[in-house]
N, C-alpha and C positions, 0 to 999 in steps of 0.2 A: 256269865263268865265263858260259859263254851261259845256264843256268839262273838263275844269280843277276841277270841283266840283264834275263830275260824277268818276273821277279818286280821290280826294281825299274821296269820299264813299268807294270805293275800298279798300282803303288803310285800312281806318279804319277797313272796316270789315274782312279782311284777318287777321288784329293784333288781332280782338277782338276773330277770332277762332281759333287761335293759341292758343293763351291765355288758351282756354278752353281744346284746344287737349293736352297740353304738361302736365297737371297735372294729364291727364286723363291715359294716356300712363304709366306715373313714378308710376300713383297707380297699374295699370296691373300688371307692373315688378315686386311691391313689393308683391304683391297676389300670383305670381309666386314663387318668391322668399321661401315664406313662405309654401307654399304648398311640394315646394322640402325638406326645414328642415324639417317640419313633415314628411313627405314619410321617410326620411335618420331617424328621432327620431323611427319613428314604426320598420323600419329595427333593428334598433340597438335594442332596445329594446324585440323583438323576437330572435334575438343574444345571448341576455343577456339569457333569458329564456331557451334555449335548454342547453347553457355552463352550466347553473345552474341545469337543469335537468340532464348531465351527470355526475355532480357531486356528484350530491345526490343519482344518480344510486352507483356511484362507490363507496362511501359511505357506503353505505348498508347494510349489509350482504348479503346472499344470504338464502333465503326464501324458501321455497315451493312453486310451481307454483300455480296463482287462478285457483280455480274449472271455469269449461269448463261455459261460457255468465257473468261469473262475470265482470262489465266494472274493469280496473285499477285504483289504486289511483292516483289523479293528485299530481305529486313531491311537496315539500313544496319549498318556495321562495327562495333561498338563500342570504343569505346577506351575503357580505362582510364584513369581521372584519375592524373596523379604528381605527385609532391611533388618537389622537388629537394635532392637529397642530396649536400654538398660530396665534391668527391674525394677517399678514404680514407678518408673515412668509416667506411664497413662494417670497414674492416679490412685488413693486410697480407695482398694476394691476392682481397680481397671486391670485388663488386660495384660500382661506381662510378656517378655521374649519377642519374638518374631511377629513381624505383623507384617501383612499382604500387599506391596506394593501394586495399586491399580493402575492401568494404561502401559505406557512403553515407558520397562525399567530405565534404557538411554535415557529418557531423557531427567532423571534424576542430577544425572551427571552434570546439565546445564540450566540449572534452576538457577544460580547468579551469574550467569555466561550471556551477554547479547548474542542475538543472530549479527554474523560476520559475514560479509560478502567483498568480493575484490572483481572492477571491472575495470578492463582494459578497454583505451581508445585509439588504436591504431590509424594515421592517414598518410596518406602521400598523394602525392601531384606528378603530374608531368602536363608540360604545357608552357605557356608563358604567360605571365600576368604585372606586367610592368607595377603596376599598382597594390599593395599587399599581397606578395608573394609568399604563397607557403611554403617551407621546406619540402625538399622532394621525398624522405621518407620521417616520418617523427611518432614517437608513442606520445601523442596528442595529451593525456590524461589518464592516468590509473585513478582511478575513484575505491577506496574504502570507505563502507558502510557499516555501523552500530546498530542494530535497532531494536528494542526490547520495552516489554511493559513493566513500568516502575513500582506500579501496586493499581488496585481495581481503579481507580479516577485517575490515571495521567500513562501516556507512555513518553519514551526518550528516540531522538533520530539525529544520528550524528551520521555527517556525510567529509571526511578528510580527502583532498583532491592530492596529488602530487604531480606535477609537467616541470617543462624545463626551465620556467620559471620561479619554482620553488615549491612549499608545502602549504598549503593553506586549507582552515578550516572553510569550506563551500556552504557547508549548513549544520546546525544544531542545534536544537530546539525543542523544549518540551510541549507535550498536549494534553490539556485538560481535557477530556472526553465528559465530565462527570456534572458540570455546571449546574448551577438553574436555570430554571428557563429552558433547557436544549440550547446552551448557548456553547460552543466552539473556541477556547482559547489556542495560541501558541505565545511561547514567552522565549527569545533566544533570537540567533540569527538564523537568515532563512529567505528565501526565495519570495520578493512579492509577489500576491495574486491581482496580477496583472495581464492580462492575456490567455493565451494560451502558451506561445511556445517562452514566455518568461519561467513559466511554471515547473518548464523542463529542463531536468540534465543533458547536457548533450549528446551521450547516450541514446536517450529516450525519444530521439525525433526521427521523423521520416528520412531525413538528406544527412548530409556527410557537415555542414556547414549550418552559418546563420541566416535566415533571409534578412534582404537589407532593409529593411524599415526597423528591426532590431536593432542590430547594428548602428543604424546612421541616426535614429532616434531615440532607442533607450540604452544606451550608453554601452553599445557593444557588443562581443559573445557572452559577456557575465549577465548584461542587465542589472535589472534591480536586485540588486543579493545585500543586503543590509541587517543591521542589528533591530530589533524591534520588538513590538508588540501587536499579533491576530487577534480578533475577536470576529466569529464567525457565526450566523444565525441560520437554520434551514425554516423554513417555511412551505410544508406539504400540504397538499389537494389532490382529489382523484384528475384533475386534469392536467396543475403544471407542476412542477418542482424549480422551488425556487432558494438560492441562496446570496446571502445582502455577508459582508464582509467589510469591513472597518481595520486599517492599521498606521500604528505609526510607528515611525522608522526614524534611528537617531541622524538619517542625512549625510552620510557620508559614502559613496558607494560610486560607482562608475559617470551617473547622470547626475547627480544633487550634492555637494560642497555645504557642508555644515561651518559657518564661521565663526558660530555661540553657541552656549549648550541651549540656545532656544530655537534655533536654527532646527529644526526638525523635520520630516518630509510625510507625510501623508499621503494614502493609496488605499481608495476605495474599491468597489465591484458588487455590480451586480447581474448574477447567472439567471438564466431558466434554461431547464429542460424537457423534453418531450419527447415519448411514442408516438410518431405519426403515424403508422401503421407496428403490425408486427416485426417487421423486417429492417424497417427504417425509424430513426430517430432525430432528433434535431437539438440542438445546444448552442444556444446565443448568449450572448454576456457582454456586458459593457462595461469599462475601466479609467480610470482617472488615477492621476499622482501630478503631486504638487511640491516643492520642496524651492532651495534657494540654488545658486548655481557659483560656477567657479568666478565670476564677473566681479561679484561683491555682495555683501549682508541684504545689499536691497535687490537686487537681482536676482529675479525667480525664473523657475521652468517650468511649465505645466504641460501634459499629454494627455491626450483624449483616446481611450483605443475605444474600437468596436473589432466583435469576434464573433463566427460561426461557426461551428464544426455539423456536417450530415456524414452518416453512417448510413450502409446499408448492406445486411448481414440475413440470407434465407435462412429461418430457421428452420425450416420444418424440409430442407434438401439437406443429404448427406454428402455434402461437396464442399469444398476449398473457395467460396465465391464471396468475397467482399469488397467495398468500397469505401473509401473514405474520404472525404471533401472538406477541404480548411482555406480559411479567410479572413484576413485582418487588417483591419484601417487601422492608423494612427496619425494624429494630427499634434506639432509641438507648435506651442509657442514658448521663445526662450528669447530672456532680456540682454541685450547689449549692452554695451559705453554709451552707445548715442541711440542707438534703435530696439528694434523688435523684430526677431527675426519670426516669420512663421512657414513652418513645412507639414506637408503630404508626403505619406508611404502606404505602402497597401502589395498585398503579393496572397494569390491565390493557388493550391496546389489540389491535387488529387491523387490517390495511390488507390492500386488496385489489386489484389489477390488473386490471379489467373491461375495457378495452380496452388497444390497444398505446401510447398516451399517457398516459391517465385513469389512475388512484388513490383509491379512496375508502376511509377511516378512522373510526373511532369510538377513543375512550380514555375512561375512567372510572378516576378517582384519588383518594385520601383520603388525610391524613395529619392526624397529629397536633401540636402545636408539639412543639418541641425541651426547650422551657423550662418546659411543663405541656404531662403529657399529656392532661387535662381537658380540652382546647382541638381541634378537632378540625375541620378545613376541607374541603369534597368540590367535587370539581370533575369536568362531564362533555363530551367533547368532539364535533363531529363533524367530517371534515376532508374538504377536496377538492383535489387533488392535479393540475395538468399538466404536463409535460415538453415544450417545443417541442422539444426537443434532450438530450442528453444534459450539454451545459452551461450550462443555464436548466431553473428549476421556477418555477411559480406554484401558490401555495397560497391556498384559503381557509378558516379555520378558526372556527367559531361555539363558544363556549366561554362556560358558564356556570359560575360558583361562587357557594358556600355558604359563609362565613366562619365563625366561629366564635362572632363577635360577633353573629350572626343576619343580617348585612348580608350581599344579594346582589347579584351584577354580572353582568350580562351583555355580553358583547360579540363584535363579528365581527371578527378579525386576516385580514392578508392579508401577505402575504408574495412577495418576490421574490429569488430565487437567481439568481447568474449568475458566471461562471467565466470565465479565460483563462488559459492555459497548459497548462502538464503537471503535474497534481494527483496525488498517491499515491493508493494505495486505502487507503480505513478499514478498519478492526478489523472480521472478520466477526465 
């Protein structure tokens, strides 16, 4: 009996220090516990402070340095902009009130807003030009542009032209960026990729005008601007960069007369490009379009281009020194009443960056008509080129031709660019 008592004291007292170690323990952990959230809250919180302080550095302007033992100003706080977010919002359990808008609060404001841009094409002439005479002073083109991403797979590019001819949509068209394959859609109207300077706005080119093999072979200042469908493929290697391009076009447009809905026009291409060195590059491309023509259903036109563009840009000098060197054949052949007519055009230009402002160019170009190749017009230029800004150019451009009919013109163009908003970049 006294053994069995001295074993139930035991008992007891081993329960009764558990009892007291096991609460004793759970409060350590939680002491623990909380000492590491604060340690992790001080961390973050001196986080927060330096982000906020290089913010406000960047912020800044840039100052004059303080006189020599002046201490610094301590940065002011930065707060984050918030938005207000109704309660429950986030969710059963989430966050509630104000929540932290990330990046630039503006641009909340234009989450459904395209980027806008308005570019003006101002030209005049003086001179005489017996032969398509320009007006002596004209605002040539105001171009408004749309341009915005529709959701992560497509964006949208709307180009509205307005001259004194009227309003016309120039270009619109969506892009699949998202394919299989790496494969490149556009579905809309739009610019074929045809060339080079088809590719361009007018705007967007070296001269005040069109070279004539555009002109006298692909159906003018517009070109190929048609309704269609792009399908576009890139194909990379450590040596070339290549892209193959497939489209068709409902045939109705400056060069191609649709006279059925089968009536269609087709316009292939294929690029490569190249690093020849550091400094220089190189970009050749060949191009085809096929379609029917104003003659009749059975009468087709087809053109052949070939194109180079060389680049040559130091990189590793800190100076204003660049060159650029463009060239383009085009061969048509287009169906008559009775015949076949075929022509040659071709015009070679170079522009060059002599100072960090200045541009100066030469272009020399010939073509032949469309409608007789016997016929055959040359044109040489020389160009002068300023940039107050990167959104204004003033050009001058002296431009003589040789017509066909033996009749020459000479004349000086002068031109004014000028831009507002957020403009894409063109087609390199």
């Amino acid at each position: 009996m006294v053994h069995s008592g001295r074993v139930m004291c035991t008992v007891i007292f081993v329960l009764a220090a558990l009892s007291f170690a096991v609460p004793a323990r759970a409060q350590d952990a939680q002491a623990d516990l909380r000492a590491q959230v604060a340690l992790l809250r001080q961390q973050l919180d001196a986080l927060q402070q330096k982000v906020a302080a290089l913010e406000a550095a960047a912020a800044r302007p840039a100052t004059a340095s303080p006189a020599p033992g002046t201490p610094a100003p301590a940065p002011p706080a930065a707060v984050p902009p918030v938005v207000d977010v109704p309660a429950g919002a986030a969710g059963a359990g989430g966050p509630t009130g104000p929540l932290p808008v990330f990046g630039n609060a503006s641009s909340q404001s234009k989450i459904f807003n395209p980027d806008i841009a308005m570019i003006g094409n101002f030209i005049g002439a003086a001179g005489k030009s017996p032969v398509d005479p320009l007006p002596a002073l004209q605002l040539s083109e105001a171009e408004m542009s749309l341009q915005a991403v529709v959701d992560p797979y497509a964006r949208a590019d709307f180009f509205i032209a307005a001259s004194s001819e009227g309003v016309e949509l120039e270009e619109g068209y969506l892009t699949f960026t998202a394919l299989p394959g790496g494969v490149l859609a556009k579905v809309g109207k739009m610019k074929a990729q045809f060339g080079k300077v088809n590719t361009l706005h007018p705007h967007g080119l070296s001269w005040a005008d069109t070279p004539l093999p555009n002109r006298n072979l692909l159906g003018g200042d517009e070109g190929l601007n048609d309704s269609g469908i792009s399908v576009s493929k890139l194909i990379l290697n450590p040596v070339l960069f290549l892209e193959a391009t497939g489209e068709v076009y409902q045939g109705n447009n400056d060069l191609f007369t649709s006279h059925t809905r089968s009536n269609l026009a087709y316009v292939g291409r294929l690029r490569g490009y190249r690093d020849v060195t550091e400094s220089t590059n190189l970009d050749v491309g060949t191009s085809i379009a096929y379609g029917r023509n104003d003659i009749g259903p059975d009468a087709t036109t087809r053109v052949i281009g070939v194109d180079a563009t060389f680049r040559y840009r130091p990189l590793r000098r800190a100076n204003a020194r660049r060159f650029i060197g463009r060239t383009e054949l085009l061969w048509s052949r287009r169906d008559l009443e009775v015949d076949t007519a075929k022509a040659f055009g071709a015009y070679v230009s170079g522009d060059y960056q002599f100072s960090r402002r200045w541009f100066a160019g030469a272009r020399y170009d010939f073509s032949d008509r469309a409608d007789d190749g016997s016929l055959r017009d040359k044109s040489g230029s020389l160009v002068l080129t300023f940039w107050p800004s990167e959104f204004s150019q003033i050009r001058t451009q002296y431009r003589r031709t040789s017509f066909a009919e033996g009749v020459k013109a000479n004349e000086f163009l002068f031109q004014f660019l000028f831009s507002i908003g957020a403009h894409g970049a063109h087609v390199f």
